[in-house]
Structures are given as C-alpha cells and as structure tokens.
C-alpha positions as CSV (number, residue, x, y, z in Angstrom):
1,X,-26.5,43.8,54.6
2,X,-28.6,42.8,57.5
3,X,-29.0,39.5,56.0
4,X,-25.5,38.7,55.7
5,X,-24.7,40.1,59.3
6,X,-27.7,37.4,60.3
7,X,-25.7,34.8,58.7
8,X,-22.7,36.0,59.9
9,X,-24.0,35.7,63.4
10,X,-25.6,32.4,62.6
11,X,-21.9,30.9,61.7
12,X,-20.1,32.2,64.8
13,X,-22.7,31.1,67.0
14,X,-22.7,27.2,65.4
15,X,-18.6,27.5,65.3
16,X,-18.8,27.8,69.0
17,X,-21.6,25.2,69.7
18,X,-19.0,22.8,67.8
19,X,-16.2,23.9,69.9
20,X,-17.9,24.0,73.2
21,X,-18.5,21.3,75.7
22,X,-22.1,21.0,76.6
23,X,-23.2,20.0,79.8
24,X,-24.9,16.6,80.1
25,X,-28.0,16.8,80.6
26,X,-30.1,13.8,81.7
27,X,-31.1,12.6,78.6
28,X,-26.9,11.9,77.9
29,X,-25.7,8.7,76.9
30,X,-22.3,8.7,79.6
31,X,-19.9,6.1,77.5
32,X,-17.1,4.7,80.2
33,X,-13.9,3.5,78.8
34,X,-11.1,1.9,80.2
35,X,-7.6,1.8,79.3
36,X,-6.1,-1.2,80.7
37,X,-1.4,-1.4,80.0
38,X,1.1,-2.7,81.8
39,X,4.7,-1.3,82.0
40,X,6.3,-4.1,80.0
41,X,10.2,-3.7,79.5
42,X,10.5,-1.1,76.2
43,X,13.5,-1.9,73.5
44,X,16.4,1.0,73.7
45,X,16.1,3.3,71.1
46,X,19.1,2.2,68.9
47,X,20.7,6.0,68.5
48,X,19.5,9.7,69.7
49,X,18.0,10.0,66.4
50,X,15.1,7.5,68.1
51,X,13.3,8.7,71.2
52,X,12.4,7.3,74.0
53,X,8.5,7.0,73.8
54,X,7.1,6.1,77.4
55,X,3.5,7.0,76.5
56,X,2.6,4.5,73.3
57,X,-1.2,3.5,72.7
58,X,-2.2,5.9,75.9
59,X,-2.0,9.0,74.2
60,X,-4.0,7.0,70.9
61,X,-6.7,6.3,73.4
62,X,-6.8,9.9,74.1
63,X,-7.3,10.9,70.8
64,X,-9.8,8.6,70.1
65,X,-12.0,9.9,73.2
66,X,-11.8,13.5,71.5
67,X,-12.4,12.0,68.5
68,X,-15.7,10.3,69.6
69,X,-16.4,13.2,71.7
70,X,-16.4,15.9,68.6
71,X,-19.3,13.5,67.4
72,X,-21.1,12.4,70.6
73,X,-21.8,16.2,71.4
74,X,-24.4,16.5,68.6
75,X,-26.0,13.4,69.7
76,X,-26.0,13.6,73.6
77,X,-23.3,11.1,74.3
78,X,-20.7,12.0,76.7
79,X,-17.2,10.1,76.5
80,X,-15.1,9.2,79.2
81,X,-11.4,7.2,79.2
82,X,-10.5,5.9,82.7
83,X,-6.6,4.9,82.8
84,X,-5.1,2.3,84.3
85,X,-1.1,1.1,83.8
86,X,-0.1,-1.3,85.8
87,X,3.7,-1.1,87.6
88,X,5.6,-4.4,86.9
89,X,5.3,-5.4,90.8
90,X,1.7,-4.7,90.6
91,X,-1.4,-6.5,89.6
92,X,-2.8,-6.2,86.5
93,X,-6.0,-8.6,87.1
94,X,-6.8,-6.5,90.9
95,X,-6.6,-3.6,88.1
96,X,-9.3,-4.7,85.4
97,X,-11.2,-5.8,88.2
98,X,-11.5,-1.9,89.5
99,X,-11.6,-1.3,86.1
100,X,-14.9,-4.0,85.4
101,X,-16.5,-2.1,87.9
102,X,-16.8,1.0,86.4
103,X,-17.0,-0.1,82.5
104,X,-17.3,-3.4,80.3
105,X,-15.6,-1.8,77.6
106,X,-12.2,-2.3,77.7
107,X,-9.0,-1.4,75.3
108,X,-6.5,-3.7,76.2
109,X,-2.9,-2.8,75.7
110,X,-1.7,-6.7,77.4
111,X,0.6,-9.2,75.8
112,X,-1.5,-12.9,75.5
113,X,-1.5,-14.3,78.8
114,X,-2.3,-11.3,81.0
115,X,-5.3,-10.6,78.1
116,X,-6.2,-14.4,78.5
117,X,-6.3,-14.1,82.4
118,X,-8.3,-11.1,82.2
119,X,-11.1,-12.2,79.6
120,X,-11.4,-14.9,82.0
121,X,-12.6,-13.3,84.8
122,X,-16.5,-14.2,85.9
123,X,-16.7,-9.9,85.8
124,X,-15.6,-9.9,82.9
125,X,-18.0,-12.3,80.9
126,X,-20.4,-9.8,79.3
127,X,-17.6,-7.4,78.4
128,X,-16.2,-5.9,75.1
129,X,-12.7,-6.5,75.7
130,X,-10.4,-5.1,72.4
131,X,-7.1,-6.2,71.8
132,X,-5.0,-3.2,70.7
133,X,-1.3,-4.4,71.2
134,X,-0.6,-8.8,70.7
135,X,-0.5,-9.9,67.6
136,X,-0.6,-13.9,68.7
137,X,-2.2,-16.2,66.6
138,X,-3.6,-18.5,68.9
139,X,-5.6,-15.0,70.3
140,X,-7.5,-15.7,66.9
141,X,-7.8,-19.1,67.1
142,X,-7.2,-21.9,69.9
143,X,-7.5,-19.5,72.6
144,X,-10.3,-17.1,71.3
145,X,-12.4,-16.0,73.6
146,X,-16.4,-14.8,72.8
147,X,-15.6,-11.3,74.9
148,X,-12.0,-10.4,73.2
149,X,-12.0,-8.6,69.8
150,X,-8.6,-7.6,67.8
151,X,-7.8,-4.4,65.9
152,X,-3.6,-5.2,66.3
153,X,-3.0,-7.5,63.2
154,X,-2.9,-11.3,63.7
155,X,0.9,-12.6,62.6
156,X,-0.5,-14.4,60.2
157,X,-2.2,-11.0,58.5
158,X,1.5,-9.3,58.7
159,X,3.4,-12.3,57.3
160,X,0.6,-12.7,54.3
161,X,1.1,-8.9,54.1
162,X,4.8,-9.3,52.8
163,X,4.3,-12.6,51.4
164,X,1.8,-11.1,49.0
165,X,4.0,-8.2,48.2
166,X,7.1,-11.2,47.8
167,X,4.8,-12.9,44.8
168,X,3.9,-9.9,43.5
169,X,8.0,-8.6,43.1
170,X,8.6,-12.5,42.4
171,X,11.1,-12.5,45.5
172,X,10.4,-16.1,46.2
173,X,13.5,-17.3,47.6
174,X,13.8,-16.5,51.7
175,X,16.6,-16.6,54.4
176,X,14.8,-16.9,57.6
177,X,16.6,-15.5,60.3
178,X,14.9,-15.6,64.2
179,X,15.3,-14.5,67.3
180,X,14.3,-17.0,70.2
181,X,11.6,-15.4,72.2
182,X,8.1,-16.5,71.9
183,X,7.0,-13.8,69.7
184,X,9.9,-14.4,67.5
185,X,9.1,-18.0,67.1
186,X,5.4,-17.3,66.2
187,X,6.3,-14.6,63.4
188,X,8.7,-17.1,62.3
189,X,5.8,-19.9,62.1
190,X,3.6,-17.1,60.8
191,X,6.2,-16.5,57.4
192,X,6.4,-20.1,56.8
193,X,2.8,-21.1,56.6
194,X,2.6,-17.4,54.0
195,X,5.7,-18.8,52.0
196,X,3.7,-22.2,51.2
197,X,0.5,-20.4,50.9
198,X,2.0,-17.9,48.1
199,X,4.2,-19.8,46.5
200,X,7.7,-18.8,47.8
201,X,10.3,-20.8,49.6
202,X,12.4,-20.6,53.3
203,X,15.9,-21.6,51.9
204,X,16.9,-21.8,55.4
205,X,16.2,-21.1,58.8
206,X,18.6,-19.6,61.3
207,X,18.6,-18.6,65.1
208,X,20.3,-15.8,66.3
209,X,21.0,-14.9,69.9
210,X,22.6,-11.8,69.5
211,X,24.0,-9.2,72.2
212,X,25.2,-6.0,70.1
213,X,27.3,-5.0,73.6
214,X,28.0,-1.3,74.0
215,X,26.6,-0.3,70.2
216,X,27.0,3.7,71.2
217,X,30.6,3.2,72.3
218,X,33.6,4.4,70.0
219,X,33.8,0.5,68.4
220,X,30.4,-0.7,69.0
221,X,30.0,-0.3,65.5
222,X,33.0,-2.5,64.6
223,X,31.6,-5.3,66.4
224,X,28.5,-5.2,65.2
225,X,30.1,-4.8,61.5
226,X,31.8,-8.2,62.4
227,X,29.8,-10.3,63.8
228,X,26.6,-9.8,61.6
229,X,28.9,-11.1,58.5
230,X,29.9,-14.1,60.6
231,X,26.3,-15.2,61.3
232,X,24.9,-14.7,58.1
233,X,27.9,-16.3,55.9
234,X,27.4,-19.0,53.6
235,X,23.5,-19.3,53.0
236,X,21.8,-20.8,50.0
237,X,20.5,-18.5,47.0
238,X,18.0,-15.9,48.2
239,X,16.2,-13.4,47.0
240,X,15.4,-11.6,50.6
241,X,16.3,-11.9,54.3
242,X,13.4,-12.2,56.6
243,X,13.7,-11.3,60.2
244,X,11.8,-11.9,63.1
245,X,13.3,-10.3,65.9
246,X,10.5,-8.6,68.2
247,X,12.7,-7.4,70.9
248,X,14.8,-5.1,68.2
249,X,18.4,-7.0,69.7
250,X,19.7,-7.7,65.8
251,X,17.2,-6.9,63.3
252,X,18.0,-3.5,62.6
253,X,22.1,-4.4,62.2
254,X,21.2,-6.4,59.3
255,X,21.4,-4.0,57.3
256,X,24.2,-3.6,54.5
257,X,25.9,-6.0,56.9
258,X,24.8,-9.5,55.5
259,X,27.6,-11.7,54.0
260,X,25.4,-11.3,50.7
261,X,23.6,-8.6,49.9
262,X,20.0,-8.6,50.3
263,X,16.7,-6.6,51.1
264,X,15.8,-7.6,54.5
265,X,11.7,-7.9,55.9
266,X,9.8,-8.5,58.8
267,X,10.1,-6.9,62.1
268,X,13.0,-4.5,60.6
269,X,13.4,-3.1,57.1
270,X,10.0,-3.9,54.8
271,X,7.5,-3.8,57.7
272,X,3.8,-5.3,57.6
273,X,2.3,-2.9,60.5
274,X,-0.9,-1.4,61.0
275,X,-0.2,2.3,61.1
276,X,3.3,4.3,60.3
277,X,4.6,7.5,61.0
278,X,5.2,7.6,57.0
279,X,1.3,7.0,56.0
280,X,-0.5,9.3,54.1
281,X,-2.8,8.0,52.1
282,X,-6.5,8.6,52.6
283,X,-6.9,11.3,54.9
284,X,-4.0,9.9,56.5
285,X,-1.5,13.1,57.2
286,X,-4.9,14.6,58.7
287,X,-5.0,12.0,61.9
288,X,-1.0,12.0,61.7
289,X,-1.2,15.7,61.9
290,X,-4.2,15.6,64.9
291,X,-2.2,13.1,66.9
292,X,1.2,15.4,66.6
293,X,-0.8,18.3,67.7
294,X,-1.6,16.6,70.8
295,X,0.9,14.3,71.8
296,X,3.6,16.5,70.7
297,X,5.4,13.2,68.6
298,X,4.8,10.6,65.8
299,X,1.6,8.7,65.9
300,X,2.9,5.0,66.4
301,X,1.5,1.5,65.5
302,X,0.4,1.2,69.6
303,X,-1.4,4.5,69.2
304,X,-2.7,4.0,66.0
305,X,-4.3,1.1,67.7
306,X,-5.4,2.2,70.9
307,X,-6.9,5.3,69.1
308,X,-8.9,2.6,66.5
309,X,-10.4,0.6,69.4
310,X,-11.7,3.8,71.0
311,X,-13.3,4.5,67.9
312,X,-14.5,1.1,67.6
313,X,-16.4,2.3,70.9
314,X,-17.8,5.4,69.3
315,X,-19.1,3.9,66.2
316,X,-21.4,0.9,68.2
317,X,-22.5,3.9,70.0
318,X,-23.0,5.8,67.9
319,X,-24.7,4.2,64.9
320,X,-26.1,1.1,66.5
321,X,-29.2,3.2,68.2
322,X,-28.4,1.0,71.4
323,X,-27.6,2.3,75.0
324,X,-26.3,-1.4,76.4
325,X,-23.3,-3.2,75.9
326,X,-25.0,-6.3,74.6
327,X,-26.7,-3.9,71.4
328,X,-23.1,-2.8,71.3
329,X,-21.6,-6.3,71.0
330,X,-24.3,-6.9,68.5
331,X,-23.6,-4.5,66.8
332,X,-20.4,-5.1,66.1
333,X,-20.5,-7.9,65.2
334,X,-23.3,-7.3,62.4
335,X,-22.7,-6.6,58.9
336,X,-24.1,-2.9,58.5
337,X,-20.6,-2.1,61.0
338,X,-17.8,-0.6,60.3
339,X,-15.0,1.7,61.4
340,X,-13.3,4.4,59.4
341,X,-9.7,3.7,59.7
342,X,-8.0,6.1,56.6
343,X,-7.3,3.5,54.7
344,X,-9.9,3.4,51.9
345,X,-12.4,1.6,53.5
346,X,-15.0,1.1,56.0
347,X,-12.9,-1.9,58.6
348,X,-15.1,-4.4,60.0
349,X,-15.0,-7.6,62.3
350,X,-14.8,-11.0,60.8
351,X,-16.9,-13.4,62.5
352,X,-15.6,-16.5,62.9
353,X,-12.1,-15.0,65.1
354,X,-13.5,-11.2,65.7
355,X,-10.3,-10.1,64.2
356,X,-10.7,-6.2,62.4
357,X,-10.1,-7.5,58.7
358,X,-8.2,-4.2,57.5
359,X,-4.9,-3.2,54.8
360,X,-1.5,-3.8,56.2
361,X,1.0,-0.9,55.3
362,X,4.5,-2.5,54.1
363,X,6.7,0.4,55.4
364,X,9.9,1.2,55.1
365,X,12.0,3.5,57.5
366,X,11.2,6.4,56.2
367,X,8.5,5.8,53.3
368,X,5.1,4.0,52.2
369,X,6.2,0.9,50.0
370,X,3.1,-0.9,49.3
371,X,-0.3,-1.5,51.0
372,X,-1.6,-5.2,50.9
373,X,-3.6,-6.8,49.9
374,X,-1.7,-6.8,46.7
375,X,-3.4,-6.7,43.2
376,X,-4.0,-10.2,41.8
377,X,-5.2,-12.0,45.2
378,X,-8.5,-12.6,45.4
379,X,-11.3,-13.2,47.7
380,X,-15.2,-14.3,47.3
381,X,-15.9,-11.7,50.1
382,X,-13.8,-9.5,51.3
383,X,-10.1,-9.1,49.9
384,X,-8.6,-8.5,53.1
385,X,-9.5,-11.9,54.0
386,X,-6.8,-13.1,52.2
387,X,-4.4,-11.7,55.0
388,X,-4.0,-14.0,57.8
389,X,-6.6,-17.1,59.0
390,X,-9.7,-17.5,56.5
391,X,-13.1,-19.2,58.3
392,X,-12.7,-22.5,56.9
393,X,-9.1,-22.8,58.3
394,X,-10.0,-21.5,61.6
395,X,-9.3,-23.1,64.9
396,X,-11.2,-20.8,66.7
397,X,-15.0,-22.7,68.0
398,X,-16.8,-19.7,69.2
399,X,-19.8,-19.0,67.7
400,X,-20.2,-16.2,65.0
C-alpha cells in the first residue's frame, strides 16, 4: 500500500512539473520569435453560414509557441512570440526592422513584394525568414532569396496536386476559367505547365471579371443564376472546370450554375491546400481539436501555416544541439531535419528553393477527397518532389 501511495505521489508530482511553467534559469535557451502580417483587404464571407475570421495565421503562431513550449520545458528552452500587424497606412518594413532587433527568426505572413522588400534589408541578411502565407512561384525560383524559406505551398505544388489526382480519375480534358489579378494569373500559369506535365489538356481558357452585386439581397441569387450560365456557354468538351479566382469574386458561384455540367477545381470546389478544417488523418483531429480549444474556431490553411513555421522553430532548436541562428539555418537545411506536420511523415526543406516538400490535401467543402501525391507518380527521392519545381528545372541560383 505504501508503495503504490509512493507512486501515486510520484505521478501527481510529474503531472504538475509537465503542466507548470518553470522559471528560467540562467542556463535557459530564451528562443524570440516574431510574427510579422499586414492587414491586407479579407474576401466577404459569402453567407452567415461563413464567419468573419480577423485573426488567421496569428492564432496558428500561437499554438505553435505552446506547442514548442510543452517541449522546451524539459530541455531549458524558453519560447517567446513577439506580434507585429501592420495597419494598411502603416509601415511594414519600419515594423520588421523593430522586429530584426529583437529576433532573426521571422514567420512572415506578407504577400511577395512586402516579403521581397523585407528579406532585403542589410538587418535582415543573417535571418531565418519563413514564408507562411504567398504561394508565388517566382518566391521559389527567380526571386529566391538565401534568408526566405516556404512552408505555404508553391502554385506549382497545388496545381500538380489536382493535376495528379486529374490523371489518376482520367479527367483530362479542362475549361480554364480566371480571374485577372496577379495571383489569378499565376495559378492559372501554374495549371497549365501541370496539364502538359501530366498528360491532360486546357480546352480553353477564359477570363472572367465578375461583380456578383448585392448576392444577400432578395434577387442576388437570380443574377448570379444568370449570368454564370452566360459566361460559361458554349465551351468545347470537358471533363472539369478549373478556377483560379483568389479573391473569392466568382469561383464559388460556379457551382451547379455552368452552362454544362461539370466538377469544378482550383481555388473553389476540389481544393489543393495545405491544411483543412475537414483533415483527419494522422493525428490530425488531435491539432484540429488543440487549435479549436484555443482559438475558439476552425484551424484554417493561414493557421495551419503559421503554427508549422513556429514549429519549424522549435525543431532547429530543439534537435539541432545549436544555440545560434547560423546552427539553426544549418540545421535546417541538413538532411537528418524534419518537421512533424500530421501528415504521415517527417516534412523537410528541399535544397535547391528551400520550399517544405510536404502532401497537399485535395479538399472538398466539407470532406477529405484525396491526398497527393497520387499512387503511380514516382520520384528517385522523395515523392513529394513530384509536386511543384524539381532541382533540375529550377530557376532559383542560390546555393544549396
């Protein structure tokens, strides 16, 4: 009896050395980390049923500092996230300045110029800057950088995504359809290059400019119900609609509202993303469940991102037995690294772009479809290599 009270003891009192903070001692490893936004212009949920989320990728972050945290405790590393989310009137590069002077790891959650103007900057040349929301491909290649890394998907790796999945359902036949923003226009680029590379065909191509008007008034639907028909009449045999339509203005309308009726992919319907609300698999519904806990909401791609550079973070760390940003970089860059991400498998840098090779969930609105790579495509290395930019067709000149 008096053993198992000794045990007894001996459980409560590790229970609440896990769940306690303890305070740093000298000997602590203190990891800063910024959180660097900017309060770009957010798409309109499309009904109540959507809400308004004002907080994507900061509240990812956050869970990522517990996360690292939980561990760090154990191994005298403290964890701090410093945020910083710039106004629209304000000045993002003044802001990772402040930020460079506290940290040289940065998350970045910055469309491509304000991330290209920041990895730039003379204070910014030995830091670990990781790219958690743009998914340009020039980021990868043209206009790589030796201090930016990527955990948000290339296009390329989303388009490849689908266009595997395409092959594998032998859907080989696509109408295009495009909005006329930038990022529209490079997803679009991104689906034709996968279409030659897999073996399917863009019957045609069309742009849209669409303005939906008042969609919540009394007839906004009837408009909508209209005009989709009229813009998408007439198109040569397909076997799937492809969208790209970043800024959410016609995507979703598609629809059951084509002239003919088709599947649709890309930015709406069958999505290639990094993370959905709908994922499971792998430990999945654990982090999904974590993140609701503390955010109070669905974990999002943004979060799932934010949270995944954090923990990029903890792992260098962590596991590299280095204390300096330059062992960190190292690390990372080595092959023993890799990042748990819940998706089957250790997730690690490639070298030639520093691009997080990784699965990309195909998602629909309210369930898992597929996971590519698909079955059947193979790689010499690493089969999520065949998503997106390989090194021999890579324009980015940085070394390894």
């Amino acid at each position: 009896m008096r053993m198992r009270r000794l045990a007894w003891l001996l459980s409560i009192a590790v229970i609440s050395a896990a769940s306690a903070e303890p305070a740093p001692s000298p000997s602590t490893l203190n990891v800063e980390i910024g959180y660097l936004g900017y309060e770009y212009p957010e798409p309109l949920p499309i009904s109540l049923v959507e809400p308004l989320v004002s907080d994507q990728g900061t509240q990812g972050a956050r869970l990522g500092i517990s996360d690292n945290s939980a561990t760090g405790k154990f191994l005298g590393q403290s964890y701090r996230l410093t945020e910083k989310i710039t106004p629209q009137d304000g000045d993002v590069v003044a802001d990772a300045k402040a930020l460079l002077q506290t940290t040289r790891l940065i998350v970045a959650d910055l469309e491509p110029e304000a991330l290209l103007r920041i990895t730039d900057l003379p204070e910014a040349r030995d830091a670990i800057i990781i790219n958690a929301r743009a998914s340009d491909d020039d980021l990868r290649g043209k206009n790589c950088r030796h201090n930016l890394f990527h955990v948000a998907p290339s296009w390329a790796m989303r388009a490849d995504a689908l266009a595997q999945y395409m092959a594998w359902k032998r859907w080989t036949r696509w109408f295009l359809l495009r909005g006329n923003t930038k990022d529209d226009i490079a997803y679009a680029d991104a689906m034709k290059q996968a279409a030659a590379k897999f073996g399917s065909k863009i019957v045609e191509e069309r742009t849209i400019t669409f303005d939906p008007g008042n969609r919540n008034s009394e007839t906004g639907h009837q408009q909508i119900q209209t005009q989709i028909p009229m813009r998408t009449q007439s198109p040569p045999q397909h076997d799937i609609v492809f969208v790209a339509d970043t800024p959410d203005t016609f995507g979703d309308y598609l629809m059951w509202r084509t002239s003919v009726p088709k599947p649709v992919a890309g930015t709406q319907g069958l999505t290639a993303v990094a993370w959905s609300p709908v994922y499971e698999e792998y430990g999945g519904v654990q982090l999904q469940t974590r993140f609701r806990a503390k955010a109070k909401r669905a974990m999002t791609e943004r979060d799932y991102m934010a949270w995944l550079a954090v923990r990029v973070f903890g792992e260098a760390a962590t596991r590299s037995q280095k204390t300096d940003v330059a062992g960190w970089r190292a690390y990372i860059m080595s092959k023993p690294f890799q990042v748990a991400g819940f998706k089957g498998q250790g997730l690690s840098f490639r070298s030639w772009d520093r691009q997080l090779r990784q699965p990309i969930i195909l998602s629909g609105p309210r369930s898992l479809v597929s996971v590519s790579p698909q079955e059947g495509f193979l790689h010499p290395k690493f089969l999520t290599d065949t998503l997106g930019v390989d090194a021999p067709e890579s324009a980015c000149k940085i070394p390894g």
